[in-house]
C-alpha positions in Angstrom: 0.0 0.0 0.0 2.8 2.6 1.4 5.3 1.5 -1.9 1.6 2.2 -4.0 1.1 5.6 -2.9 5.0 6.7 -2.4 5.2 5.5 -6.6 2.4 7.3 -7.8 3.3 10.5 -6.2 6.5 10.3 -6.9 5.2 9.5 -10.6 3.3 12.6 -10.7 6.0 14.7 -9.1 8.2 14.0 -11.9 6.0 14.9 -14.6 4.7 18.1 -13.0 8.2 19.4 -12.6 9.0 18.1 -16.2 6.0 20.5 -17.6 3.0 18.1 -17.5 1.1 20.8 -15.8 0.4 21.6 -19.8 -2.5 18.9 -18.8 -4.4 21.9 -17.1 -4.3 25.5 -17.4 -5.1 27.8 -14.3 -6.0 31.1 -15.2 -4.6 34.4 -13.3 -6.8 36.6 -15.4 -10.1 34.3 -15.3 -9.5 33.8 -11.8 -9.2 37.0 -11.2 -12.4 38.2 -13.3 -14.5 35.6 -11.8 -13.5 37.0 -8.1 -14.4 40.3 -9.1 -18.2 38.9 -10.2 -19.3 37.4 -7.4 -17.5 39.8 -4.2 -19.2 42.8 -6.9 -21.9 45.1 -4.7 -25.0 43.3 -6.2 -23.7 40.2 -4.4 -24.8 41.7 -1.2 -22.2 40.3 0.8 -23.3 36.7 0.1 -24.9 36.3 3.4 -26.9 33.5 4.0 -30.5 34.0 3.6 -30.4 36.9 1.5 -30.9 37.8 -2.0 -26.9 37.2 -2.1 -26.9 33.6 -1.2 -29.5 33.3 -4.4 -26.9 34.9 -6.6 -23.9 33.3 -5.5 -25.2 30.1 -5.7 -27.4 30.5 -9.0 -24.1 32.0 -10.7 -22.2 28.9 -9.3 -24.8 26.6 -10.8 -24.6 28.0 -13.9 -20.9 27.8 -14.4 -20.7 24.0 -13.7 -23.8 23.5 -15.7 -21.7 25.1 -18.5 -18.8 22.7 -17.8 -20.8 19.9 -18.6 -20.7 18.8 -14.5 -23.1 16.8 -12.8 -25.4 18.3 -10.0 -23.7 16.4 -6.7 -26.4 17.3 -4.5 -28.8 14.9 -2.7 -31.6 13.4 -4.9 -29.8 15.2 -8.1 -30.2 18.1 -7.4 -27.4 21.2 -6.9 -28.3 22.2 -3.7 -28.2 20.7 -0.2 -30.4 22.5 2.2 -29.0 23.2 5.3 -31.2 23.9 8.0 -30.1 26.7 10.8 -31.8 26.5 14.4 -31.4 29.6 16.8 -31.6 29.3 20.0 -32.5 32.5 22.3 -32.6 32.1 26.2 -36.2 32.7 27.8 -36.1 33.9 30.7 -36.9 32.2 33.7 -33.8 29.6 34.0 -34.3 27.9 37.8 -31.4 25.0 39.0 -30.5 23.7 42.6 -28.3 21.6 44.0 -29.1 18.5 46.9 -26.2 17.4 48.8 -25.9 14.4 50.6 -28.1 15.6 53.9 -31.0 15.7 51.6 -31.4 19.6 51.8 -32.2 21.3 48.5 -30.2 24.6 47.7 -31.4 27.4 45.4 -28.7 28.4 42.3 -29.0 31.4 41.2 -29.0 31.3 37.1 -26.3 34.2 35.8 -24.6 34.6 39.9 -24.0 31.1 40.4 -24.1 29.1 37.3 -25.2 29.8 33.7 -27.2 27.3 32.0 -28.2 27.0 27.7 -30.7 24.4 26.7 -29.1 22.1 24.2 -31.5 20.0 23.0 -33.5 20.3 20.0 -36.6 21.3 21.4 -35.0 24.2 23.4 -36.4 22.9 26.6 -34.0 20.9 29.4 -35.6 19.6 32.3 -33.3 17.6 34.5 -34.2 15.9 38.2 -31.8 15.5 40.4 -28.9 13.9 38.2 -25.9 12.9 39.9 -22.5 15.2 39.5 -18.9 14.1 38.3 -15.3 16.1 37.6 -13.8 15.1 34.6 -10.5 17.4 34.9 -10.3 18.6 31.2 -12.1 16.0 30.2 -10.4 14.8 27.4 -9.7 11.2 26.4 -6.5 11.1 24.0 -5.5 6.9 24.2 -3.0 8.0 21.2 -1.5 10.3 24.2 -1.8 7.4 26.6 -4.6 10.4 28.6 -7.7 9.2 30.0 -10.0 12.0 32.3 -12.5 9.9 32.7 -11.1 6.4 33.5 -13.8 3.4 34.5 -16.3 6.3 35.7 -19.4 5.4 34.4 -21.0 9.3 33.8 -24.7 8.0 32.1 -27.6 10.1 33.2 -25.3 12.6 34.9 -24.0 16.2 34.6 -19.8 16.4 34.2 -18.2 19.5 34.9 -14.8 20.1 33.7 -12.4 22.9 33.2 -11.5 24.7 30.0 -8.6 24.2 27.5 -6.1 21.2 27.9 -2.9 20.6 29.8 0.3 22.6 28.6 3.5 20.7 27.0 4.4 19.4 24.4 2.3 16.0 24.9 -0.5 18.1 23.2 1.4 19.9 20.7 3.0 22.2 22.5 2.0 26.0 20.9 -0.1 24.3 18.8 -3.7 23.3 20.2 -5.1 20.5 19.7 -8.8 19.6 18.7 -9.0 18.5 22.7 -9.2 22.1 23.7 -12.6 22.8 22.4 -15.5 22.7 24.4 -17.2 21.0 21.5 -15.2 18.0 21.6 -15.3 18.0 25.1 -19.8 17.9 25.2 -19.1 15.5 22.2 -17.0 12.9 24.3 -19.7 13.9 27.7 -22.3 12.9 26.2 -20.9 9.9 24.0 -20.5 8.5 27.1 -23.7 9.3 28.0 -24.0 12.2 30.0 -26.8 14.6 30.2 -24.9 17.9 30.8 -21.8 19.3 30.6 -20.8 22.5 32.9 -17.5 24.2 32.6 -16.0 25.6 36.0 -14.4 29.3 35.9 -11.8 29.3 38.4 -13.2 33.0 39.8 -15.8 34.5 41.5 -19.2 35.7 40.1 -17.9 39.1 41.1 -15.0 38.6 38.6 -15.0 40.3 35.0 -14.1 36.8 33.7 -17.8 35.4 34.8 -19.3 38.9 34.1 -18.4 38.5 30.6 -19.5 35.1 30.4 -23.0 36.0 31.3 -23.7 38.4 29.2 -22.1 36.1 26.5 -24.7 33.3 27.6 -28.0 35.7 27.1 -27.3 36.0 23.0 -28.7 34.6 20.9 -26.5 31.8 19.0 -26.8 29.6 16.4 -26.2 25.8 17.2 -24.4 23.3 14.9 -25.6 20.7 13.0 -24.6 17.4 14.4 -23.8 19.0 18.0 -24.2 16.4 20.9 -27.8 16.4 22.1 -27.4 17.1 25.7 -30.1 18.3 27.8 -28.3 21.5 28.6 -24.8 23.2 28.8 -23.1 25.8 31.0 -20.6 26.8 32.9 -20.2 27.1 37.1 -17.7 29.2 38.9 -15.7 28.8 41.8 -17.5 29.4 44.3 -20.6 26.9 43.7 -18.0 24.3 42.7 -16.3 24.8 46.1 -20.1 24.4 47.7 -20.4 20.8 45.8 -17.1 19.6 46.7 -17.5 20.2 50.5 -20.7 18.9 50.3 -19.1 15.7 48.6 -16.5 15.5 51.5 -14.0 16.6 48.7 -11.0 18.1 49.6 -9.5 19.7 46.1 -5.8 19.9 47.5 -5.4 16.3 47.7 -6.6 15.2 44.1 -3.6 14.5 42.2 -2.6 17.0 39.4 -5.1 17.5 36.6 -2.4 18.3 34.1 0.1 15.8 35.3 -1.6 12.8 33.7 -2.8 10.7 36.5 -6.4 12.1 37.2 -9.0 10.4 37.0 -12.6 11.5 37.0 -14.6 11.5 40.3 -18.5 11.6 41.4 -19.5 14.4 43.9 -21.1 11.4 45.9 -24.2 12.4 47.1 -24.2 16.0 45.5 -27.4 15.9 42.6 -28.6 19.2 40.0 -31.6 20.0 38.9 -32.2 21.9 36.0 -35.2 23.6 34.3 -34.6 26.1 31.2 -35.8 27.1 27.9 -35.6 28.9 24.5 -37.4 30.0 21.6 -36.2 29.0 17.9 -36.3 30.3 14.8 -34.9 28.7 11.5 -32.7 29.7 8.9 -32.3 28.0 5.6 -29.1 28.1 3.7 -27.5 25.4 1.2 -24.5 24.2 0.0 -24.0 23.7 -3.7 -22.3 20.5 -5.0 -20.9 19.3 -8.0 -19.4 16.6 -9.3 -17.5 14.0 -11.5 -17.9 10.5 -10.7 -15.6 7.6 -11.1 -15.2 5.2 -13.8 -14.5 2.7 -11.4 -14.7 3.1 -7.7 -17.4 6.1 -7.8 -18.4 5.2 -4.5 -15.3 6.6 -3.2 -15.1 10.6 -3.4 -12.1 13.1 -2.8 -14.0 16.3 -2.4 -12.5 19.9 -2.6 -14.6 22.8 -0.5 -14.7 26.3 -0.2 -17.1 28.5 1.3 -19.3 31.0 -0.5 -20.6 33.2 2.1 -19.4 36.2 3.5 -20.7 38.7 6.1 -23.4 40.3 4.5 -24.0 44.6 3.7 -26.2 47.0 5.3 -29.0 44.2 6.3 -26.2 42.3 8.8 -25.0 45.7 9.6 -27.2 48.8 10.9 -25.9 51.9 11.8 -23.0 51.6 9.9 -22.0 54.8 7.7 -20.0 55.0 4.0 -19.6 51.7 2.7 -21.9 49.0 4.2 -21.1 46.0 2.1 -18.7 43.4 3.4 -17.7 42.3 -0.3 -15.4 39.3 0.8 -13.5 39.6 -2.3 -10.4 37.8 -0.6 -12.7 35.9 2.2 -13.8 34.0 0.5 -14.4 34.7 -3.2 -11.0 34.1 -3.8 -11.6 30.7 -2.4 -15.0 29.7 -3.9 -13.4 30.8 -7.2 -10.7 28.6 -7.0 -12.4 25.7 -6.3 -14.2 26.4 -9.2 -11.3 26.9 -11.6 -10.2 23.2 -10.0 -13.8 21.7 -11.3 -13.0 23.2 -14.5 -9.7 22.3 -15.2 -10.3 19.1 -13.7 -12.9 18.3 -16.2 -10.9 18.6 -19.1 -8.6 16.1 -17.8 -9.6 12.0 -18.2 -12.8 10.8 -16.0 -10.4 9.7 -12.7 -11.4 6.0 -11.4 -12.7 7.8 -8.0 -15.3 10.6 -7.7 -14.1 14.2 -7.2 -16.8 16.5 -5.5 -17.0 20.3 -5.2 -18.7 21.5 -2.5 -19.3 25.2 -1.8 -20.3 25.4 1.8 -22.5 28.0 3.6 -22.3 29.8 7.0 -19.0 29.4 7.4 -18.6 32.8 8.6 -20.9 31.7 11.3 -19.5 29.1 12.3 -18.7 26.7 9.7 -22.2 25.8 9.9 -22.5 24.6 6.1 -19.7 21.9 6.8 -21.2 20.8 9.6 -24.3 20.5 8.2 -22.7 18.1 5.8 -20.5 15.9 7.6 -23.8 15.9 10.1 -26.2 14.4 6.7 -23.3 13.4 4.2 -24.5 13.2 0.9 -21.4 11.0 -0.2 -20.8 8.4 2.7 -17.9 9.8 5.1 -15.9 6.4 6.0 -15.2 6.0 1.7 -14.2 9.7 1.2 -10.9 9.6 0.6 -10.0 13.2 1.5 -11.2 16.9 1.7 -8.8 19.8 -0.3 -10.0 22.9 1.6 -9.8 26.1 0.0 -10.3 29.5 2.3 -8.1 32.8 0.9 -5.8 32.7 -2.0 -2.6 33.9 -1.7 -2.1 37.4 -3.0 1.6 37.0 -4.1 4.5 36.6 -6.4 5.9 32.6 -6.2 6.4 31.2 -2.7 9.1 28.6 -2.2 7.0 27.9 1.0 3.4 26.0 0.9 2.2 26.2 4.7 -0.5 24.4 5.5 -2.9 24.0 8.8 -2.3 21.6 11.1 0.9 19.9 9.7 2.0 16.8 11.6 -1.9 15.9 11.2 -2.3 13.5 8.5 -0.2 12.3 5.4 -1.3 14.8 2.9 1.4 16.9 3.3 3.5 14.5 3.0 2.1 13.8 -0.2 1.9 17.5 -1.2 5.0 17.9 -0.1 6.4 15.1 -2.6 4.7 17.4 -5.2 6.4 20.7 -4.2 9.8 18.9 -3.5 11.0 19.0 -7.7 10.1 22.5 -7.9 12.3 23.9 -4.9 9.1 24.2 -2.8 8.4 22.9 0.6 5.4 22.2 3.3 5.4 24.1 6.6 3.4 25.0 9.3 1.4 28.3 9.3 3.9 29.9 11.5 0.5 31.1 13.9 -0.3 28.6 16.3 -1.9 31.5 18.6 -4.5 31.6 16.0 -5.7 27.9 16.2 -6.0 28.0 12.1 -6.8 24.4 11.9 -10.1 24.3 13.5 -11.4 27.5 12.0 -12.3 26.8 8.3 -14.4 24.0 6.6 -11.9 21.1 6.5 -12.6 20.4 10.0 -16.2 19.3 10.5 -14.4 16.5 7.7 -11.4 15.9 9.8 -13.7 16.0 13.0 -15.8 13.0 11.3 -11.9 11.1 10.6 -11.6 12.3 7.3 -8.2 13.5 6.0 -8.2 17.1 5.5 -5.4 19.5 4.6 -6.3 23.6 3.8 -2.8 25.4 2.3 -2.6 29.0 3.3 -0.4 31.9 2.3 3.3 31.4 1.9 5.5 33.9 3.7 9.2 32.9 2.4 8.6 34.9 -1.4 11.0 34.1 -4.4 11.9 37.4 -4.5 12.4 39.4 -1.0 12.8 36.5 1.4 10.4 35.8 4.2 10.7 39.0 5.9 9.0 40.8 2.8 6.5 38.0 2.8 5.2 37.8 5.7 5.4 41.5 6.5 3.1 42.3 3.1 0.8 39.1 4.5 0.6 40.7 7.8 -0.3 43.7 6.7 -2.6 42.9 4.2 -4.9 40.8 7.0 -4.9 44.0 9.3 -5.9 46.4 6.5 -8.6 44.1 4.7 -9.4 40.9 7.3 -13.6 41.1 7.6 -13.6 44.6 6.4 -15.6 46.2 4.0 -12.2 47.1 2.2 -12.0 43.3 1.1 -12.9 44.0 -2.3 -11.3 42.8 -5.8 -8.6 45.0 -6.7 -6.9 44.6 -10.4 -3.5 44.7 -9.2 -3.7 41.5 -7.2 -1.2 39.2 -7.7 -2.7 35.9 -8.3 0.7 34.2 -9.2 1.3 32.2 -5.9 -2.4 31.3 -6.4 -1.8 29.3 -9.5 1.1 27.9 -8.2 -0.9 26.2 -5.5 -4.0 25.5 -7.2 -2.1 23.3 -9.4 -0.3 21.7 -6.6 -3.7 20.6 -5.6 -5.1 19.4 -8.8 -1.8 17.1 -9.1 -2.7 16.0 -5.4 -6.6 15.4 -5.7 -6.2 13.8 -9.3 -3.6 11.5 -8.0 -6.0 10.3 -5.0 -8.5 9.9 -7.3 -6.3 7.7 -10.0 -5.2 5.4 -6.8 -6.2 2.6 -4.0 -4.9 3.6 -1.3 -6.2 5.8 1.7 -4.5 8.9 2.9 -4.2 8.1 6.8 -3.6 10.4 10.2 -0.3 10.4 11.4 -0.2 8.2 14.9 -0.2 11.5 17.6 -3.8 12.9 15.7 -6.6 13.2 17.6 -8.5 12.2 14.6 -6.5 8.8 14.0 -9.0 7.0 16.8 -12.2 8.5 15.3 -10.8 7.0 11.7 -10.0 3.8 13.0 -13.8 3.2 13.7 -14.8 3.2 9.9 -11.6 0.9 8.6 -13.7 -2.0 8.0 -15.6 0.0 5.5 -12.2 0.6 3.2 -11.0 -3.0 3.3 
């Protein structure tokens, strides 16, 4: 398998340094042009809902109609509808706490702990459910960590603290998907927990809790495929200090949360009850697919994404004054257009023996909501796609001899890009940012979430000519001028250069998965190794 894949890449390497890139033909200027139409003033902003969404995607659909592609949607059509719920607290929140004497204690909801409904129907009513500390709650077995050890936590609430432990055994600068307090409800309530509360280690007098409650009264939008507890929250010091005397707890003598030998405990004797609500209303946006399907293993798809949404104009914005359209020429028209340019020079090329998808999500401005919404209802089976080649901002440069990507050391991807970029003096890095947690911000990683292999290349800092200090000064500079700012418009004397150069890195990448066998994997220290390893039996 290994002497399969390192051929064929190898293969491919040596004919797209040797000028086989004649095979396709990536266009500056029609990249460029086709930026400028949809991040243009009529486009609204692209926000989802809106007259702009209907536009982008229409547009789209008309361009791959042209190509000769076929719709990729479910039930043949273009467009997968993705529905939006949002969730607004009502008020009226009660919770109290019984400890072992029997007596019942009043919380107070937004002094003492903060509480979110979290199920579907916006309601969570919860009796007197037992209580357990899960540390950070994270279980890592490729990181030999386990939070939770033989604690059974069904039918109970687990409260754990933020983040995850510092040092190198979870990437050191770089987080890791174990950090999140997504993935730390998701692993709750797989093991079948009914809440999950996060203790702030201050007071409710601090700013740190006054901050969070005001954060908890807004309105948010949840994501599709979230874990379906009965509620969510967060508790601060001093109520957790209540329930740990009550428990006979004393907090000195638990051994290290960080250090590796924690394991979760029960609050014996300490119970929560819980009663809140909130209304719903419904938004709903769509993703547009398209695709070519295999002569001979259709059934397995490499897809390439980018999102077509931005943040909207004067509608998403009141009150604002001079120019109220966020055009998102950069973020991401540059993106959605290149995925586009991919479909179309990928369907000059032979049908590959795999399926190739193009998937333009929605909402990912608010939250990657469109991905979700797909790995949450795939329309092309997750355990037999082979990999997702995420585009998000092109880079806006002369050649790079760098190609960083997020989250290298994930998965084998790079190493396969990298194999690519070698013959032509190029190289993979990291994206040099890991304050910015890059690899858990953009639409590859709902995929990577659900164990697919994702990779997302970003914007090379060490130029051709000027060195990385020009490069990643001009990058740096560019972001603070023109990141989510109405000034992210199309501009003629873009530089679109770089973006070729990667683009058709990636077709070379994606067509070579799709004329192959074999399975990209994650690298042993992933987090997303485990959640692959569940679906193996379904790419024997």
């Amino acid at each position: 398998m290994f002497r399969r894949f390192t051929a064929g890449v190898a293969l491919a390497a040596v004919l797209l340094a040797a000028g086989a890139a004649a095979a396709q033909d990536f266009s500056a200027e029609r990249i460029s042009n086709d930026i400028r139409t949809i991040s243009a003033d009529e486009f609204q902003g692209r926000y989802p809902g809106t007259e702009g969404e209907r536009m982008t995607l229409a547009w789209l659909q008309g361009q791959y109609e042209a190509m000769g592609l076929q719709p990729g949607g479910p039930d043949g059509q273009w467009l997968q509808p993705v529905e939006l719920k949002r969730f607004t607290p009502v008020e009226g929140a009660t919770a109290s706490w019984t400890g072992p004497d029997g007596a019942t204690h009043p919380l107070t909801v937004g002094t003492d702990l903060v509480v979110r409904a979290a199920t579907n129907d916006g309601r969570a009513s919860v009796r007197d459910a037992g209580v357990v500390f899960a540390g950070h709650g994270i279980y890592a077995p490729e990181r030999n960590w386990d939070d939770y050890g033989d604690l059974d936590v069904r039918g109970k609430v687990v409260v754990v603290v933020a983040g995850e432990p510092d040092g190198e055994l979870f990437n050191g600068p770089y987080a890791t998907n174990y950090q999140s307090g997504a993935y730390k409800a998701d692993e709750a309530f797989r093991r079948g927990a009914i809440g999950v509360l996060t203790l702030v280690p201050q007071g409710a007098g601090s700013p740190q809790w006054q901050g969070l409650v005001r954060a908890n009264a807004r309105t948010r939008t949840m994501t599709p495929g979230a874990a379906d507890l009965e509620f969510s929250g967060a508790l601060n010091h001093d109520t957790a200090a209540a329930w740990a005397a009550a428990a006979g707890l004393d907090i000195t003598q638990l051994p290290d949360i960080a250090g590796g030998t924690f394991r979760a405990v029960a609050l014996e004797g300490v119970s929560l009850s819980v009663d809140a609500a909130e209304t719903i209303d419904t938004l709903v946006t769509h993703n547009l697919l398209a695709r070519i399907p295999g002569t001979e293993r259709p059934e397995e798809t490499i897809i390439y994404s980018a999102h077509w949404d931005h943040v909207g104009g004067a509608g998403q914005h009141p009150g604002v004054e001079g120019d109220n359209i966020w055009n998102g020429a950069w973020d991401n028209a540059s993106g959605t257009i290149g995925v586009l340019e991919m479909a179309r020079q990928l369907s000059r090329a032979p049908r590959p023996e795999r399926s190739i998808v193009f998937a333009h999500m929605a909402a990912e401005e608010m939250g990657l909501l469109g991905a979700y919404g797909y790995a949450a209802d795939p329309v092309y089976p997750l355990e037999t796609t082979v990999a997702d080649i995420n585009i998000d901002m092109l880079p806006l440069s002369g050649p790079t001899r760098d190609i960083p990507i997020f989250g290298k050391g994930q998965n084998d991807l790079e190493d396969r890009l990298q194999a690519l970029a070698e013959p032509l003096g190029r190289y993979v890095s990291d994206d040099g940012m890991p304050e910015q947690g890059f690899y858990y911000r953009s639409d590859h990683f709902p995929f990577a979430r659900m164990g697919v292999p994702a990779i997302m290349p970003w914007h090379g800092w060490d130029w051709v000519e000027g060195g990385r200090e020009a490069g990643e000064a001009a990058w740096r500079a560019k972001f603070a001028a023109d990141y989510h700012q109405p000034s992210d418009e199309w501009s003629a004397d873009w530089d679109l250069t770089s973006a070729v150069e990667n683009l058709t890195l990636l077709y070379h990448l994606g067509l070579d998965l799709a004329n192959s066998e074999d399975w990209p994997g994650w690298k042993p220290t992933s987090e997303f190794a485990v959640v692959r390893a569940r679906s193996d039996a379904a790419r024997q």
